[in-house]
Rosetta silent file (secondary structure, phi, psi, omega in degrees, C-alpha in Angstrom):
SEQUENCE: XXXXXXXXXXXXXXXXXXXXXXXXXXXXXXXXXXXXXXXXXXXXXXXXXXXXXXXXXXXXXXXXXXXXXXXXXXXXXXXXXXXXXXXXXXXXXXXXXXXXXXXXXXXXXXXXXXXXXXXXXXXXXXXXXXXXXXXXXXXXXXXXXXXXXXXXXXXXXXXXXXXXXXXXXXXXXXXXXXXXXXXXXXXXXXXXXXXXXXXXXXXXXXXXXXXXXXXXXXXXXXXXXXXXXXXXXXXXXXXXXXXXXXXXXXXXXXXXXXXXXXXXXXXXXXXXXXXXXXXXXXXXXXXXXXXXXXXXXXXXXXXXXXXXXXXXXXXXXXXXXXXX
SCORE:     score description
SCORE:     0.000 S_00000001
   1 L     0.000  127.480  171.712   72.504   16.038   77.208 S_00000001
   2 L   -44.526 -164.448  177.296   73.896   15.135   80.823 S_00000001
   3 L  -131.865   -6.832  155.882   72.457   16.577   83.486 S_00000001
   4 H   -73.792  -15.653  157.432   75.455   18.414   84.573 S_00000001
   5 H   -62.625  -93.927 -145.693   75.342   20.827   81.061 S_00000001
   6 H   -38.582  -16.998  160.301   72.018   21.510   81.937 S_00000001
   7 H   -68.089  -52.106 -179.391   72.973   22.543   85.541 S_00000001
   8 H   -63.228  -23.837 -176.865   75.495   24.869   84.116 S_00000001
   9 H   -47.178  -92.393 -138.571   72.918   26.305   81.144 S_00000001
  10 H   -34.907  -79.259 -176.297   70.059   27.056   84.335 S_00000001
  11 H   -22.794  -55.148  172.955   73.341   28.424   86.383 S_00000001
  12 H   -67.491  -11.430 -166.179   74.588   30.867   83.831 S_00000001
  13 H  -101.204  -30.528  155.299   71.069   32.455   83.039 S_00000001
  14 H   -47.794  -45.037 -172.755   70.589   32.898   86.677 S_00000001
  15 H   -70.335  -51.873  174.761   73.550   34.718   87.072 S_00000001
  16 H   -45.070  -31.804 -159.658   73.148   36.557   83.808 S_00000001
  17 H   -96.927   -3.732  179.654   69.047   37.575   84.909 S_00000001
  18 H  -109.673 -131.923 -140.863   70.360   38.966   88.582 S_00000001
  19 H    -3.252  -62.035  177.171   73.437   40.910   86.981 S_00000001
  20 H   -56.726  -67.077  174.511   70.491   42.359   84.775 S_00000001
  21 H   -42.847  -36.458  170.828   67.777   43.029   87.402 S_00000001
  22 H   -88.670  -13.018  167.222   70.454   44.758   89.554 S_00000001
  23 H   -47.409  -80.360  158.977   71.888   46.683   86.677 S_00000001
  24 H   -36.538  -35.538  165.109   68.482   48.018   85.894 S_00000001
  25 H   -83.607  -36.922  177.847   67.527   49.063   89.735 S_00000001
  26 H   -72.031  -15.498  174.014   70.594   50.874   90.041 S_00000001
  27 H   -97.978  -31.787 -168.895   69.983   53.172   86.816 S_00000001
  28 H  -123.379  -16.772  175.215   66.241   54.005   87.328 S_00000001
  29 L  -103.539  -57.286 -172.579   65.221   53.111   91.354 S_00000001
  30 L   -52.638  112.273 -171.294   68.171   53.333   93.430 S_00000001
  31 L   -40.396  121.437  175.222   69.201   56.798   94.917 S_00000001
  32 L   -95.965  146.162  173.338   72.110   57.989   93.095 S_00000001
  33 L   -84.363  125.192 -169.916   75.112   60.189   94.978 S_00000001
  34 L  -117.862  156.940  174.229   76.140   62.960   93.223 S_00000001
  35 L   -87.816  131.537 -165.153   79.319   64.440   93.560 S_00000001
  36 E   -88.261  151.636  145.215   79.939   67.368   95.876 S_00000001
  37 E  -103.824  118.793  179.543   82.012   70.338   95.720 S_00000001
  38 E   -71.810  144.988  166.275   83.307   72.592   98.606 S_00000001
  39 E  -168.016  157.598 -153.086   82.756   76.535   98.116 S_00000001
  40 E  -109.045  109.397  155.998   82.635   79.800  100.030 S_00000001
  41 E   -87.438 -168.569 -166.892   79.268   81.451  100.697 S_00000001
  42 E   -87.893  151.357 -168.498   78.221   84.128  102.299 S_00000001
  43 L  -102.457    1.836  113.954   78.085   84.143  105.976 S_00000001
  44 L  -132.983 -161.665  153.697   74.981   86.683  106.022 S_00000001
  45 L   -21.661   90.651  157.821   73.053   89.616  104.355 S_00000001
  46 E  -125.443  131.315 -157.478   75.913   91.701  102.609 S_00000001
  47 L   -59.683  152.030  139.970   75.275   94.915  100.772 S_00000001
  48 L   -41.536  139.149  169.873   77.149   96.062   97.625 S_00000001
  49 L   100.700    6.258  179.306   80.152   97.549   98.139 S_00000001
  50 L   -79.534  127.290  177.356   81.214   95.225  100.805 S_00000001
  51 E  -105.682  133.949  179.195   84.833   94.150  101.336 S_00000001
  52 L   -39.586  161.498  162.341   84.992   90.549  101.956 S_00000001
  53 L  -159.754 -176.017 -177.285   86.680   89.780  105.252 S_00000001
  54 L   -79.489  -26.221  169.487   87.113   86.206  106.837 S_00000001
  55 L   -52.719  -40.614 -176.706   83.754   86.849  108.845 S_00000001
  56 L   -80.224   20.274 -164.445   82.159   86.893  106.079 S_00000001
  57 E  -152.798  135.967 -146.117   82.707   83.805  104.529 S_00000001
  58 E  -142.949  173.016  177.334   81.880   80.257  105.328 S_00000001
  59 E  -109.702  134.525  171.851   82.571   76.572  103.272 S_00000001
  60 E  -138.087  146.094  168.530   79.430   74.821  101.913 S_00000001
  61 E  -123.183  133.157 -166.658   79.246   72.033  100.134 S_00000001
  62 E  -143.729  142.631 -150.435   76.928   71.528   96.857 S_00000001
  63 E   -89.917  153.426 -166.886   76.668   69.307   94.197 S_00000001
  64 H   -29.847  -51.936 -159.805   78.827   69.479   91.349 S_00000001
  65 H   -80.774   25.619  162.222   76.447   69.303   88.374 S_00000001
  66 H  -120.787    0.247 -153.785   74.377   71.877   89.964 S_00000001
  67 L   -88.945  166.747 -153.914   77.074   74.357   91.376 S_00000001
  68 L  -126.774  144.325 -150.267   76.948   77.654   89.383 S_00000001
  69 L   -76.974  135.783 -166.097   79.949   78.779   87.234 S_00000001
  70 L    72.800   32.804 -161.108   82.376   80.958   88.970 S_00000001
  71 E   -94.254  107.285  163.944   82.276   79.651   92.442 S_00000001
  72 L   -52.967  145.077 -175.864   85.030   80.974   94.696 S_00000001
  73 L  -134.869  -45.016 -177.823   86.658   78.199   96.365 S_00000001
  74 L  -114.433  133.831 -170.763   89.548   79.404   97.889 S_00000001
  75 H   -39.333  -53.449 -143.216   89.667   82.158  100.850 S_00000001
  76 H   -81.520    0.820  167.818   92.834   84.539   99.765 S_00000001
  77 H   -84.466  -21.981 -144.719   90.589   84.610   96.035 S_00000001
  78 H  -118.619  -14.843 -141.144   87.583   86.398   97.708 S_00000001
  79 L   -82.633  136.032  141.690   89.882   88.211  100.727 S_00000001
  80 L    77.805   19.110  176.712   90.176   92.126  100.442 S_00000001
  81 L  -113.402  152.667 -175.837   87.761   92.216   97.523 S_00000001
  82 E   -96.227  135.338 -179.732   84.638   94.311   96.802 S_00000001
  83 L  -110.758  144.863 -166.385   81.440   93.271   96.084 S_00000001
  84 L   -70.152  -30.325  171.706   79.842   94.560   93.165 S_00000001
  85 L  -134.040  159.674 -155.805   76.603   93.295   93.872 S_00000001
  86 L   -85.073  123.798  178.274   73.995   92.433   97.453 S_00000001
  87 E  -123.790  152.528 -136.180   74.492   88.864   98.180 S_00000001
  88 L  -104.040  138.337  155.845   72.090   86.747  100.269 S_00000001
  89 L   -77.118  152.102 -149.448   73.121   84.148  103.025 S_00000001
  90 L    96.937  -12.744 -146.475   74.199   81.358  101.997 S_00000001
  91 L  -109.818  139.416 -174.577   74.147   81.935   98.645 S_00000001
  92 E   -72.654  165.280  159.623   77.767   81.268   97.267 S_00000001
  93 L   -65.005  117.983  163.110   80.423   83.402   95.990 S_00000001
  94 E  -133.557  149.944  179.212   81.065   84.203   92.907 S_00000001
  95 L   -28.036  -36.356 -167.710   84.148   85.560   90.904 S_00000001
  96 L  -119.762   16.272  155.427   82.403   87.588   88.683 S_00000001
  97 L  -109.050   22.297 -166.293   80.343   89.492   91.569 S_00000001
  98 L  -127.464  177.197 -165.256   83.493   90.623   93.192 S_00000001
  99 L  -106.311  162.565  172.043   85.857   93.742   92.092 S_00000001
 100 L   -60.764  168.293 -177.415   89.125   93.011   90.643 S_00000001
 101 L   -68.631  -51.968  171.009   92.141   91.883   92.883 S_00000001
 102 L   -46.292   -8.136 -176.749   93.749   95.611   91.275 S_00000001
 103 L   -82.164 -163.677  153.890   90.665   97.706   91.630 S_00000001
 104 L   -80.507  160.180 -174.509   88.954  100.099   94.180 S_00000001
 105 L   -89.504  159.891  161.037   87.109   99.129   97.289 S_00000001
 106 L    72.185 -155.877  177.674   84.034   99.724   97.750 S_00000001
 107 L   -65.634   -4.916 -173.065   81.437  101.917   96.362 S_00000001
 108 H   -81.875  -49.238 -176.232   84.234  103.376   93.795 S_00000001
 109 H   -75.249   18.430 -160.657   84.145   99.536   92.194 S_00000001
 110 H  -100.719  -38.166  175.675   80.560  100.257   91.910 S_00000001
 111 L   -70.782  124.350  165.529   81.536  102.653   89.002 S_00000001
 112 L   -59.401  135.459 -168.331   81.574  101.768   85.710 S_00000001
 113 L   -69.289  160.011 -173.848   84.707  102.380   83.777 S_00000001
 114 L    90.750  -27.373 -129.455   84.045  105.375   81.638 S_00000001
 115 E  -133.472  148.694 -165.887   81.472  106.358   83.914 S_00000001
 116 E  -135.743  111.018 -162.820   81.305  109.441   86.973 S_00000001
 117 L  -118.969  123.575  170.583   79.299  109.616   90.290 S_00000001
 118 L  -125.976  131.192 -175.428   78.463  113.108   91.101 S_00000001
 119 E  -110.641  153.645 -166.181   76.201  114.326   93.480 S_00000001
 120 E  -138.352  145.719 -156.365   73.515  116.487   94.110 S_00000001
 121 E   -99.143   92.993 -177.322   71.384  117.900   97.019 S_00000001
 122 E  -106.862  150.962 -160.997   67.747  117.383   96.573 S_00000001
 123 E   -94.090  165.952  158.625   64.883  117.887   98.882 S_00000001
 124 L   -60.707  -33.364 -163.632   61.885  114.661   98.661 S_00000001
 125 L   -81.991  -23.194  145.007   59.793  116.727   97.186 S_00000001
 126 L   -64.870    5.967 -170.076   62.025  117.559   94.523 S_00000001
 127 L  -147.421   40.253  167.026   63.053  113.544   93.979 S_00000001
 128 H    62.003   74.487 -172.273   59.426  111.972   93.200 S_00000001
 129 H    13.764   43.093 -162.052   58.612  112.382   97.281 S_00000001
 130 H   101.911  -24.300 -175.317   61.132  110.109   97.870 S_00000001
 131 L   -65.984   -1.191 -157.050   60.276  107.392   96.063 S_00000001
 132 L  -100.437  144.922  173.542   63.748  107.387   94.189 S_00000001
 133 L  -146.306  142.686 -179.919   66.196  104.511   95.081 S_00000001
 134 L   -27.996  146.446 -179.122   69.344  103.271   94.172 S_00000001
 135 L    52.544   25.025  177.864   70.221  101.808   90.396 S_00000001
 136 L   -77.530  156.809  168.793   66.625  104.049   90.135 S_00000001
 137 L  -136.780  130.715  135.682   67.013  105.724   86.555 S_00000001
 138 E   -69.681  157.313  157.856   66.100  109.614   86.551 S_00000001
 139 E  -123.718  122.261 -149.593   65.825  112.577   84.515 S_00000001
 140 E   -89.790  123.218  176.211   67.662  115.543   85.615 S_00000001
 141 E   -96.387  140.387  165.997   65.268  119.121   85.465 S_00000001
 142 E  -125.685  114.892 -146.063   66.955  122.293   85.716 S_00000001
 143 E  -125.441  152.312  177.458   65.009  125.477   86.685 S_00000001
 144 E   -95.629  126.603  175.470   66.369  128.887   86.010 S_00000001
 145 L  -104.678 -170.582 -145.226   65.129  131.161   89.113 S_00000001
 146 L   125.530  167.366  155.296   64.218  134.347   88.940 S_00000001
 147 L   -59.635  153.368 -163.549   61.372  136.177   87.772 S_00000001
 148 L   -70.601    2.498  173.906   58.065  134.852   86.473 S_00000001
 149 L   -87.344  -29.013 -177.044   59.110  136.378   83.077 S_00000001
 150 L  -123.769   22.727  155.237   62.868  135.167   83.240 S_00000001
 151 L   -52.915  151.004  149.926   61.780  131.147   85.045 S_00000001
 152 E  -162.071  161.068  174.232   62.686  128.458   82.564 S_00000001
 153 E  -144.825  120.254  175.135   62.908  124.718   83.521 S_00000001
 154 E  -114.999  178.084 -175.971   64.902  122.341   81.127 S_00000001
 155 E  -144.359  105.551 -153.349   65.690  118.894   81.317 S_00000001
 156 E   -97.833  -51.225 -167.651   69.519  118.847   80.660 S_00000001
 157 E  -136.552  129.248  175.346   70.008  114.813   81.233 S_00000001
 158 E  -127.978  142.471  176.894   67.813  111.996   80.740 S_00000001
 159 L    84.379   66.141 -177.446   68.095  108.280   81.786 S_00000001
 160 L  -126.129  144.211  162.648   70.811  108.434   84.548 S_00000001
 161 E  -116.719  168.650 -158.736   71.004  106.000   86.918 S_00000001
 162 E   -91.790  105.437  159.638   70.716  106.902   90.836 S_00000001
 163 E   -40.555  -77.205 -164.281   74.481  105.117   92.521 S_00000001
 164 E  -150.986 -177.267 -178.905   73.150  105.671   95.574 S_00000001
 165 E  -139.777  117.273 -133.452   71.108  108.079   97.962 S_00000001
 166 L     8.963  -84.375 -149.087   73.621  109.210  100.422 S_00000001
 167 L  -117.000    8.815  168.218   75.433  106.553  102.051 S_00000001
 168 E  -115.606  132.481  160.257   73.241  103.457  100.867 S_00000001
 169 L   -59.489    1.345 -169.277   73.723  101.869   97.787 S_00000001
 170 L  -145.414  161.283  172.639   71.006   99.193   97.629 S_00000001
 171 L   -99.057  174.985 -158.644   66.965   99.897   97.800 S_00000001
 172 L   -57.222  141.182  164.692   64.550   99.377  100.105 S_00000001
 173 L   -48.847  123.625  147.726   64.744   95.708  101.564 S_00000001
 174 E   -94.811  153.044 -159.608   61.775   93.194  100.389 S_00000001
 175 L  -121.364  170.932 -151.816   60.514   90.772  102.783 S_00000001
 176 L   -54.435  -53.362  170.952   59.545   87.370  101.956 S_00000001
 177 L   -24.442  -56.390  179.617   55.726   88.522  101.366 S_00000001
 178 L   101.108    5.713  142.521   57.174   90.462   98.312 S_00000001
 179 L  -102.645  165.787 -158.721   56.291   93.895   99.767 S_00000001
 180 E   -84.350  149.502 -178.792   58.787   96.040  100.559 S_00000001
 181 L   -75.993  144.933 -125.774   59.249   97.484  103.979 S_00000001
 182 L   -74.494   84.808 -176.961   57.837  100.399  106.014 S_00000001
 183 L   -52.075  159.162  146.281   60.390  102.911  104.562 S_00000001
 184 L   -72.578  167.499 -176.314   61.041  105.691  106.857 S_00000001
 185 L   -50.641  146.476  165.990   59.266  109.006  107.442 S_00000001
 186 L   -73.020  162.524 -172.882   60.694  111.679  104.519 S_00000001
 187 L  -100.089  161.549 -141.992   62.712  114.082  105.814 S_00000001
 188 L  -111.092  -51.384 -179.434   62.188  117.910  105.481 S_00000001
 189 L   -66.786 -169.895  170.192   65.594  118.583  104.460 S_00000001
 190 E   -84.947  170.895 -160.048   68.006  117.844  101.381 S_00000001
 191 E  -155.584  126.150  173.510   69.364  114.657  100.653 S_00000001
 192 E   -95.846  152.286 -173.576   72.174  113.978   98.500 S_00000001
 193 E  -120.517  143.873 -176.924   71.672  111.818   95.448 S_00000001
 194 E  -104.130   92.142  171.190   74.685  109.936   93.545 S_00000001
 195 E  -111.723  109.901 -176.755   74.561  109.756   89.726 S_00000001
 196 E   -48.468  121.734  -85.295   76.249  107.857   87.228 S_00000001
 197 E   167.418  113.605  155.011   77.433  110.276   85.223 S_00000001
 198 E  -102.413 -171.134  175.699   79.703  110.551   81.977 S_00000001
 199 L   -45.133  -56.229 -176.677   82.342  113.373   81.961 S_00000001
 200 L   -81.596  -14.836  162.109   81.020  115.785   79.855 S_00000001
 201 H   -65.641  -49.951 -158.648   77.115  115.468   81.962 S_00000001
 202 H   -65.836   -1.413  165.406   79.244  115.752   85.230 S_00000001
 203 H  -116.037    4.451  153.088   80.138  118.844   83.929 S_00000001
 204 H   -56.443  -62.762 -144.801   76.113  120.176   82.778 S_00000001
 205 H   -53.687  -38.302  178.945   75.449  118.714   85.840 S_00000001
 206 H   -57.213  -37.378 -164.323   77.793  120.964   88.157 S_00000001
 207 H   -73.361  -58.037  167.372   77.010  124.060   86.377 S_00000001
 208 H   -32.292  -80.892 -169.540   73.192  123.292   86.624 S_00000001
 209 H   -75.387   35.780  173.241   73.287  122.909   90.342 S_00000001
 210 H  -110.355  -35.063 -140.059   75.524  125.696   90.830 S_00000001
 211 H   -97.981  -45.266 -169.511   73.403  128.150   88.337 S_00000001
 212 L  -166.604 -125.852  161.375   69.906  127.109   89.760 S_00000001
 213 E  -108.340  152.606  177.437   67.582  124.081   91.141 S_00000001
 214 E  -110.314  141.710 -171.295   68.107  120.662   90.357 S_00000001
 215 E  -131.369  175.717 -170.734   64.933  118.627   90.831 S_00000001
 216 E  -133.989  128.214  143.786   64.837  114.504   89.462 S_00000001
 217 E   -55.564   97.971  163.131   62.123  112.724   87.516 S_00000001
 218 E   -68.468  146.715  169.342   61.631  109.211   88.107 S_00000001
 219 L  -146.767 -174.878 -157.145   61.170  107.102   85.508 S_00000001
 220 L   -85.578  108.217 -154.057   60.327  103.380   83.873 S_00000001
 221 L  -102.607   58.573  140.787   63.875  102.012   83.665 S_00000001
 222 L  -105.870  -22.240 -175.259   62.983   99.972   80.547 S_00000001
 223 L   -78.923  107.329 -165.614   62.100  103.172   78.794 S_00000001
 224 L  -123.374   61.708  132.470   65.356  104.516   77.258 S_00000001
 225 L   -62.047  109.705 -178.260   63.399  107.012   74.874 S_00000001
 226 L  -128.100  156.985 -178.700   65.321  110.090   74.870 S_00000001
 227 L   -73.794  162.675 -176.820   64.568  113.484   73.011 S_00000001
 228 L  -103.079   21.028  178.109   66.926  114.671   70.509 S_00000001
 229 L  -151.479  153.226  176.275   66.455  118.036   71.363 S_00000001
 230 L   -82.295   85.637 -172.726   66.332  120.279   74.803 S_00000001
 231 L   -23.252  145.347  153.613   63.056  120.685   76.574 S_00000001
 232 L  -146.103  160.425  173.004   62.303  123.651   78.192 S_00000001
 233 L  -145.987  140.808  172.500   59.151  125.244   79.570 S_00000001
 234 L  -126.498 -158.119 -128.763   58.925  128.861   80.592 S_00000001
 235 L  -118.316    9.414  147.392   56.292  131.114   82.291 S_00000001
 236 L   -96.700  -18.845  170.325   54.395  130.826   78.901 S_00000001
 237 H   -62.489  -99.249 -178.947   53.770  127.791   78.641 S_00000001
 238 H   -46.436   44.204   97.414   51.739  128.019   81.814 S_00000001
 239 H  -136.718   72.282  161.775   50.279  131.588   81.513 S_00000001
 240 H    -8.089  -50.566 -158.511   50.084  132.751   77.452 S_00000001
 241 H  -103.184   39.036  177.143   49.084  136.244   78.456 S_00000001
 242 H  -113.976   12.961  177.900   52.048  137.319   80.456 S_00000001
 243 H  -107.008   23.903  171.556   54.537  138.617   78.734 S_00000001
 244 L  -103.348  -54.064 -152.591   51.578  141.140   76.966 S_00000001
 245 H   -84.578    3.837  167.724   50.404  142.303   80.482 S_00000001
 246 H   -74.051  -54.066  178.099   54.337  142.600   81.753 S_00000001
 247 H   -90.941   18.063  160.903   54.732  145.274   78.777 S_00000001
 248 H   -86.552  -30.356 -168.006   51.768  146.753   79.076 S_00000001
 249 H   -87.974  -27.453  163.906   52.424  147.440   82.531 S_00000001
 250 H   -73.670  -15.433 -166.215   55.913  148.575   82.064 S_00000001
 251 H   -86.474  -91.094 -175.604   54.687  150.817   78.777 S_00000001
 252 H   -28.014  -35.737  169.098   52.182  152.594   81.705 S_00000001
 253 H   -50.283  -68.485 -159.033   54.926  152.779   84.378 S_00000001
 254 L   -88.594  -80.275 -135.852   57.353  155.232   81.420 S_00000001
 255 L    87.342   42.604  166.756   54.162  156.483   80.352 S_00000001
 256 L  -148.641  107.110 -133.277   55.010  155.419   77.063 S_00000001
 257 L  -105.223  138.741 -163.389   52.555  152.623   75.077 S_00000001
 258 L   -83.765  165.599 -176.621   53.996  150.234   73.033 S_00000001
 259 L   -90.761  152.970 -178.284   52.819  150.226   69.464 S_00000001
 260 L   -14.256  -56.888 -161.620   50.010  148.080   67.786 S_00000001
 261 L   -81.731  -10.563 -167.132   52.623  145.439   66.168 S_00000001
 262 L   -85.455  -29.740 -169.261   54.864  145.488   69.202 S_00000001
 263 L   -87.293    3.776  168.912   51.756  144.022   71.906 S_00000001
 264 L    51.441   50.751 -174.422   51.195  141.951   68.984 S_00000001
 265 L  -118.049  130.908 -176.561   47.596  143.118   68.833 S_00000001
 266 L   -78.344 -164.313 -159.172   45.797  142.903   65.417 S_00000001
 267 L  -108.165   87.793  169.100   43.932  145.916   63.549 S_00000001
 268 L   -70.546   26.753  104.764   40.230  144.875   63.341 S_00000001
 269 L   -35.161  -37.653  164.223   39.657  147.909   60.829 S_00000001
 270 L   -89.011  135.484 -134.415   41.543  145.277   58.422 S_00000001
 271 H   -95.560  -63.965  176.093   39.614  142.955   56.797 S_00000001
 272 H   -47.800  -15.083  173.204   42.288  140.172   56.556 S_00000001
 273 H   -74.655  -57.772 -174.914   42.834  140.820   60.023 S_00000001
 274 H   -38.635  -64.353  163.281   39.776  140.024   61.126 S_00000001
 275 H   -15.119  -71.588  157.231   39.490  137.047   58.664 S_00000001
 276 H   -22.930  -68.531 -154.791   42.683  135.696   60.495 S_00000001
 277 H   -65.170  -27.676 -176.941   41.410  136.459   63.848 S_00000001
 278 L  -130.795   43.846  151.035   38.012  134.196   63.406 S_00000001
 279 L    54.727   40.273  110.854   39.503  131.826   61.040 S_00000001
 280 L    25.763  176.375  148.364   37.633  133.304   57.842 S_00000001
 281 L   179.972  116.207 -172.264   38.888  133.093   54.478 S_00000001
 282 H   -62.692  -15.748  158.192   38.792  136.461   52.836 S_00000001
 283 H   -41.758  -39.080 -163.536   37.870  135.532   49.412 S_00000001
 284 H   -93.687   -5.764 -178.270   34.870  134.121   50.628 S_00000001
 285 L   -89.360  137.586 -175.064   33.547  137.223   52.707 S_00000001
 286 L   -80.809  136.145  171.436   30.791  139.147   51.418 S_00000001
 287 L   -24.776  143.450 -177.097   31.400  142.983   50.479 S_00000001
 288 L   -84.761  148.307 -157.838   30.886  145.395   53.141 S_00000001
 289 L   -84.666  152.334 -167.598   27.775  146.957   52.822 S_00000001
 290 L  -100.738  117.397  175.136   27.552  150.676   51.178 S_00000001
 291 L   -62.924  105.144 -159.774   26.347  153.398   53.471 S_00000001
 292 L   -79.516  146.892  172.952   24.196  155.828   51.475 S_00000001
 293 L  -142.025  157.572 -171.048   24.669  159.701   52.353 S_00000001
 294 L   -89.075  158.706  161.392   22.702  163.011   51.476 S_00000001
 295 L   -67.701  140.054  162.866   24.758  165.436   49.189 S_00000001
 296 L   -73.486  133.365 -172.023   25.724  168.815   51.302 S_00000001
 297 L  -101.421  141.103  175.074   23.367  171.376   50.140 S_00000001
 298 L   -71.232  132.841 -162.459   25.129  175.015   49.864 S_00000001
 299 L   -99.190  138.271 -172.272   23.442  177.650   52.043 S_00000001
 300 L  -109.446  151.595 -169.998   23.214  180.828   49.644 S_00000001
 301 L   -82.694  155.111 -167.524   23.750  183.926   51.071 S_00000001
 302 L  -110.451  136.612  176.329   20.185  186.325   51.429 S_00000001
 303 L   -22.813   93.952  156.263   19.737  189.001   48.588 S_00000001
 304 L   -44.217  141.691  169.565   21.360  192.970   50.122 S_00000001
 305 L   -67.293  134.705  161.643   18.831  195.509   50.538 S_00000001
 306 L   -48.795  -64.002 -143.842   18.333  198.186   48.179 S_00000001
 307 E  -123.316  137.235  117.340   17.233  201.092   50.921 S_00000001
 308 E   -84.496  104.537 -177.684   17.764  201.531   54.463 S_00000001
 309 E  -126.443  113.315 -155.740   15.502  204.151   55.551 S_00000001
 310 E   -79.524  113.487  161.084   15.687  205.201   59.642 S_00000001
 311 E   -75.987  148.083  152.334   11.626  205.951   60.675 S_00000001
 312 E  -112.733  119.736  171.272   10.918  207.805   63.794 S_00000001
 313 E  -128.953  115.702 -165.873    7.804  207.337   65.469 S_00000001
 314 L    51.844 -114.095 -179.406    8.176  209.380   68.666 S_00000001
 315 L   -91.396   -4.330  166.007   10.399  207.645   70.799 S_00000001
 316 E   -85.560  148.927 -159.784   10.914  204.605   68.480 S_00000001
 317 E  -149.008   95.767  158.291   13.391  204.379   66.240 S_00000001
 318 E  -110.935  134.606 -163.762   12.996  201.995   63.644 S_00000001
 319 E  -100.366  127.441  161.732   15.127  200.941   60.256 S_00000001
 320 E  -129.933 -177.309 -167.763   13.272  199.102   57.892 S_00000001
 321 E  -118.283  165.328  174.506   14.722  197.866   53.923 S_00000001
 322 E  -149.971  136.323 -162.050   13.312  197.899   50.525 S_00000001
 323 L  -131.363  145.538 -166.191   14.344  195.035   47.727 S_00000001
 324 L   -51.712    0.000    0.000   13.724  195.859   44.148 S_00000001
């Protein structure tokens, strides 16, 4: 072999081992560029319920394979739209956080179709002392007022969620820390509360707070146990003896006393009553014991005198008898 093959062998395997060696640094060392995409974030803090404007919106660029599905791109898609949920600055736009281009602005695209926000005027103390906050899920109590004989308190709706608590829509702000911030003082007054609401609750609901008080239960809004029947508690559950001493006292008022079975008191003169009363079992009670008595003896009348014969001795005047 010449020595000019053997210059071309050496030549080709050189070329061939630097084609490899840069092949190899370019898949596993060498910074790779990924390809960006332009898209419109937000240009701060904006609350649900926010209509988009041109202020509010800024072009960022981010890289493709990372950019998150449904990324507004173009202005006149995001323009005059609502947003359905609180978006962060910076944090992009997306398509499927915004209300349709046909829908309502604002806190109305906030509603769920199907769905009703009706509101109701509650004090803090009546709303878990405040503690209730938007997208909060309650249970709505309903108290009958009145007298302590004719109170009741039901619980007419369970699981609702809170829209909003008057004019904000979103809950207290958390700060970076991950506690939430120095709420304000509660207020003394009412408050109106917003609740999503179907048709036929928004119309319990009206009647309740027209009819009596409405007070709200917070609750665990993973827990969607609800009863299948309607709660109530009235002024026996929390005092047993007061619908006896209400008619006793009206029965004293009329001067006229209700009877044994009506005060629902039993007859301890009956044996089964008793039994009953100290949880007994009458089978099992031993015979009442037998009270012994004398026979009545007959008082006989005493034997008439033969003779009455009137003595005088001077100035005495005595009768005495004689019996055969």
């Amino acid at each position: 072999m010449d020595r000019q093959k053997l210059l071309l062998i050496f030549g080709g395997a050189f070329i061939a081992a630097t084609l490899l060696t840069w092949f190899l640094y370019s898949q596993t060392v060498a910074p790779k560029k990924d390809k960006m995409v332009t898209v419109l974030a937000a240009t701060a803090d904006l609350p649900a319920g926010t209509r988009v404007q041109k202020v509010h919106l800024k072009k960022i660029a981010i890289p493709q394979a990372t950019a998150p599905r449904g990324t507004v791109a173009e202005e006149a898609q995001a323009l005059e739209r609502a947003l359905l949920f609180p978006v962060t600055m910076n944090e992009p736009i997306l398509s499927n956080r915004l209300s349709s281009v046909t829908g309502a602005d604002g806190v109305a695209s906030l509603i769920e179709p199907g769905k009703r926000g009706v509101s109701v005027s509650v004090a803090d103390a009546a709303s878990a002392g405040g503690l209730i906050q938007p997208r909060a899920h309650v249970d709505v109590l309903f108290t009958k007022t009145g007298s302590m004989a004719e109170a009741v308190t039901s619980t007419v709706l369970e699981d609702v969620v809170v829209l909003s608590i008057g004019r904000n829509v979103e809950a207290a702000a958390v700060a970076a820390t991950g506690t939430a911030a120095p709420a304000a003082a509660p207020s003394t007054g009412n408050r109106s509360v917003t609740l999503l609401v179907t048709p036929e609750q928004a119309r319990v609901l009206e009647l309740a707070k027209n009819q009596g008080k409405i007070s709200l239960a917070l609750r665990n809004p993973k827990d969607a146990v609800k009863s299948e029947e309607v709660l109530s508690a009235t002024s026996e559950t929390i005092d047993p003896g007061l619908m006896l001493r209400t008619a006793k006292a009206r029965a004293m008022a009329t001067g006229r006393m209700p009877s044994r079975a009506a005060m629902n008191i039993p007859n301890l003169q009956d044996d089964k009553a008793w039994a009953a009363l100290v949880g007994e079992d009458p089978a099992q009670r031993p015979p009442s014991p037998v009270t012994m008595t004398r026979p009545a003896v007959e008082k006989k009348e005493p034997p008439k005198p033969r003779a009455v014969i009137d003595v005088f001795r001077g100035d005495k005047h005595v009768q005495e008898t004689f019996q055969d």
